[in-house]
N, C-alpha and C positions, 0 to 999 in steps of 0.2 A: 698434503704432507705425507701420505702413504703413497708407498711404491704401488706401483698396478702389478698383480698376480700374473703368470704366463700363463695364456690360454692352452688349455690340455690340444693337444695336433693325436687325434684318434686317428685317424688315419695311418699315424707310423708304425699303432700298436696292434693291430691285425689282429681284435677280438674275434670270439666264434662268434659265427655267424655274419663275418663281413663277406659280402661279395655274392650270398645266395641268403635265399628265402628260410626259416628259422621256421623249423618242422612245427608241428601244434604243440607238442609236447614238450618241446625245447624252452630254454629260459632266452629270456631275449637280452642280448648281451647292454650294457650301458655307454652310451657314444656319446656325442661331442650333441647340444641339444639342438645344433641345427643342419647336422648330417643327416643321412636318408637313414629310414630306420630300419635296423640288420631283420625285421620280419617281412621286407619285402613289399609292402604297402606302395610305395613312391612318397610317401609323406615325411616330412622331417619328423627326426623322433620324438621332440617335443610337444607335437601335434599328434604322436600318434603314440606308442609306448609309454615315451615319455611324461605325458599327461597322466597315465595312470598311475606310473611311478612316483609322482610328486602327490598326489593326490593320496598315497599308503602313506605317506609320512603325518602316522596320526598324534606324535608328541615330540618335540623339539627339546633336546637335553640343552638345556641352558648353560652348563658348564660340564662340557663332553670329559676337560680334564682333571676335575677335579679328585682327590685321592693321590695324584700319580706326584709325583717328586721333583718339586721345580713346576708348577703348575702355570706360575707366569710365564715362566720360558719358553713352555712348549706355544703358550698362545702367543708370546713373542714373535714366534720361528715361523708359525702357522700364518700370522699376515704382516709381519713386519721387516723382517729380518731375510734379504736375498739370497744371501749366500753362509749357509753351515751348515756344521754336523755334531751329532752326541751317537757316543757311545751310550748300547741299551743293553741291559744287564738283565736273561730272564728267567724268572722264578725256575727252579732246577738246573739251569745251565743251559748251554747251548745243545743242542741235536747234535749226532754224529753227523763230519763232515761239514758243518757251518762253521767256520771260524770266530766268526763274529757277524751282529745285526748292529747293524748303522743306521741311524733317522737323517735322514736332510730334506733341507727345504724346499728344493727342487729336484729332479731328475732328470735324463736327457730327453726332450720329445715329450715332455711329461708324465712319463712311464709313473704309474703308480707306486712300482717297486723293481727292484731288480735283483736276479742273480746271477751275484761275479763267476767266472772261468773258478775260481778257485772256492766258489761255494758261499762265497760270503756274502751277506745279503743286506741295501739299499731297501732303507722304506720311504716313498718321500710323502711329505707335510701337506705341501701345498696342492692340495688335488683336488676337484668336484668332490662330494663326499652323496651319494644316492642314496641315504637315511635320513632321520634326524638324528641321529647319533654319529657325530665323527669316531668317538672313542671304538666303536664297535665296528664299522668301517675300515679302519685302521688294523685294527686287529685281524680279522676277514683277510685282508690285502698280508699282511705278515704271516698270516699261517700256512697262503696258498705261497708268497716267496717260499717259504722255509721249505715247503714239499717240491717246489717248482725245481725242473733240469737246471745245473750249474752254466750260466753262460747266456738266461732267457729273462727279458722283460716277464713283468707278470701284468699283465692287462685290465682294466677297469673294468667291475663285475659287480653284481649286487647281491650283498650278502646271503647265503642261502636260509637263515633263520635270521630273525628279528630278537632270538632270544642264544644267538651264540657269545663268545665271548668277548669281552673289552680290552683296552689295551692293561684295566688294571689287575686284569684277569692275568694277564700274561708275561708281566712287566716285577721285576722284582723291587715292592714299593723300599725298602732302605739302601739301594743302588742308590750313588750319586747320578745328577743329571747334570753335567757342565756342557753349554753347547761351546764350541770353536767355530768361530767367527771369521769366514774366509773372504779375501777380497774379489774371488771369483770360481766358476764350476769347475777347476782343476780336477780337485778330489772325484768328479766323474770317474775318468779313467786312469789308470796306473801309469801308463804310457802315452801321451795325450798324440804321438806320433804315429802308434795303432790305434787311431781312434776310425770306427768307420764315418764314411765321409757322411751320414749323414746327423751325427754324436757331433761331429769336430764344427761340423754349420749350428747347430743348434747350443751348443758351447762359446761360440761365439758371441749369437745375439745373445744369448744369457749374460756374459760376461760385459756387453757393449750397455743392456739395462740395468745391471745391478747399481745400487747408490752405494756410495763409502758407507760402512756403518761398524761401529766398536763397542762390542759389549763392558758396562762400566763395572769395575773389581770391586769397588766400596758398598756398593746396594745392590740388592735383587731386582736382576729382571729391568734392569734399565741401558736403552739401547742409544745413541748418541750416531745421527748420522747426517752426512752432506748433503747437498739440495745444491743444483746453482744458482739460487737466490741469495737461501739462508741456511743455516744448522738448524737441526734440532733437537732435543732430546726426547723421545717415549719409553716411558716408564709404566709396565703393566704393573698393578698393584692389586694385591689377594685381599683385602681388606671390604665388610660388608661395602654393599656401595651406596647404603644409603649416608650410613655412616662417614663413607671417604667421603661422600657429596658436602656433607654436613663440615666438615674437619677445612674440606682444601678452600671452603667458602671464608670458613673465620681467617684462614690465613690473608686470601685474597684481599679482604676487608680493612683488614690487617695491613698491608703493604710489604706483608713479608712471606709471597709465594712464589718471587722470582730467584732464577740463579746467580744474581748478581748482576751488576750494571749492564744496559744493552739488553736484559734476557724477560723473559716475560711468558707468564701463564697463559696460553692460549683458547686451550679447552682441553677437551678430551676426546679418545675414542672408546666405545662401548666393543669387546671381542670376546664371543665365548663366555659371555655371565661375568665377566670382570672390569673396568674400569682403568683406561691408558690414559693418565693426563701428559698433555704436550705442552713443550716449551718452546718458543724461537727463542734462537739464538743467534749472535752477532757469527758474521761468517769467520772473522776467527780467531772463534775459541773452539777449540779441538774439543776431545773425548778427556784427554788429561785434565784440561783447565774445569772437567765438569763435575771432576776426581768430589775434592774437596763441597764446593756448593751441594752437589746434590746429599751427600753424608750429612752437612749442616742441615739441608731442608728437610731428610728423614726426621733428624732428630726434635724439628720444629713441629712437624706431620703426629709424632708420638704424642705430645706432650698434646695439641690438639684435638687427637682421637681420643683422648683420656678423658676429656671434656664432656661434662654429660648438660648443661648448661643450654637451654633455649636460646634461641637463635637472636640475634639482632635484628632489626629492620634494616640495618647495613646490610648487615649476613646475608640475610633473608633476599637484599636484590644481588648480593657477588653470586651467592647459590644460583638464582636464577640465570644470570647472564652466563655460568658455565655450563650451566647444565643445557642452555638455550645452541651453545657451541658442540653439542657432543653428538658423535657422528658414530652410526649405529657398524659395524662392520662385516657382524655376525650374527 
């Protein structure tokens, strides 16, 4: 049901330390886990830096975005969602000379972040993240855009402190978050006819993988997209998860957790500390026809969560059977 993520291509990003031996003193840049590893060893890096680096990851933030404005979205965007962008709004304003800082979900070649000819600066979502903290990662990668030459990828790198800042550090929390939902990596480049040629290949296959997908106006945070099989809808939902487990089972049990004829509760996926349950859907009912349903089933979902009520022995086996379907992501 999930799109497959683009594998980062290290190679077009020409971190320090590619191509020579990575002095003793130096940090060892962050590569792709099965390229050679930039300290010169012959060993892939995962076998040889890289081990060590996964091994520092001594705590795992379980919900990297919590705090931050739109908190489904961004988990949305981060493994669901191929093609968007949101404007980011950050506490003081932007730096002299930035126009504006952009989130997307992808980047060209996988570039972590980028900055435009004209200063403005690309951060993308979907990338390896060398912590356990994405938020702080993220942040790292934004600070070095924002100082980086106008016109230069900024390359995968591992944060210099474990204790710098987060995205919600830096991120102004009463900014709107609305993402724009693209049907492909246009918004890369201004001019997609000065694209260098190796942006304009890689724009391509991006554009040849992305699935149709329409973020829905009536509820949060719920994404509606094509398969050529069937539709689907994911819906991230901010709500405790023992709780949402507890709630989407009485529906279940109930007979009243699908979107309507044809449509049907599948399971769910687990992303970032929160809880995406999934629907098939008949191939065709668009994103419009899922306008209405889904609004009705939020408001079935409240009245459920309200419910403080021990479970059924019904409940008790719908609970099991979705939770038996949920597919861990992050």
């Amino acid at each position: 049901m999930a799109k497959k993520r683009p594998q980062t291509t290290s190679a077009k990003q020409q971190p320090k330390g590619r191509g020579r031996t990575v002095g003793a003193n130096e940090p060892v840049p962050v590569v792709g886990a099965r390229e050679p590893c930039p300290c010169g060893s012959g060993r892939r890096y995962k076998a040889c830096h890289g081990r060590a680096a996964a091994h520092a990851v001594t705590e795992l933030v379980q919900r990297p975005f919590e705090g931050l404005a739109g908190e489904g979205d961004w988990v949305a965007l981060r493994e669901l969602v191929p093609a968007a962008t949101v404007e980011l709004t950050l506490k003081g304003g932007l730096p002299d000379g930035v126009p504006s800082v952009t989130l997307a979900t992808v980047l060209p070649m996988a570039w972590p972040a980028l900055r435009r000819d004209d200063g403005s600066v690309l951060l993308g979502l979907q990338n390896d993240t060398a912590s356990g903290d994405l938020s702080r990662d993220l942040a790292d990668t934004l600070n070095r855009a924002l100082q980086a030459e106008p016109g230069t990828p900024v390359a995968a790198e591992r944060a210099a402190s474990d204790q710098g800042p987060r995205l919600q550090d830096l991120l102004d929390p009463n900014a709107p978050f609305e993402p724009v939902v693209h049907s492909g990596f246009e918004f890369w480049v201004p001019e997609a006819e000065s694209a260098s040629a190796d942006v304009a290949a890689s724009l391509e296959r991006a554009n040849a993988a992305a699935l149709p997908t329409v973020k829905l106006s009536g509820v949060e945070s719920a994404y509606w997209c094509e398969t050529p099989e069937k539709n689907h809808l994911r819906w991230v939902m901010t709500h405790p998860e023992e709780k949402l487990l507890d709630s989407l089972a009485r529906l279940h049990a109930a007979g009243s957790s699908s979107l309507g004829e044809g449509t049907r509760l599948v399971g769910s996926f687990r992303a970032h500390g929160l809880v995406v349950p999934v629907w098939d859907l008949p191939t065709g009912m668009g994103a419009e026809e899922c306008e209405k349903p889904a609004a009705a089933f939020a408001e079935r979902l409240a009245e459920a969560l309200a419910s403080d009520t021990a479970l059924t022995s019904e409940e008790r086996r719908a609970r099991g059977g979705l939770t038996n379907r949920q597919i861990t992501l992050s």
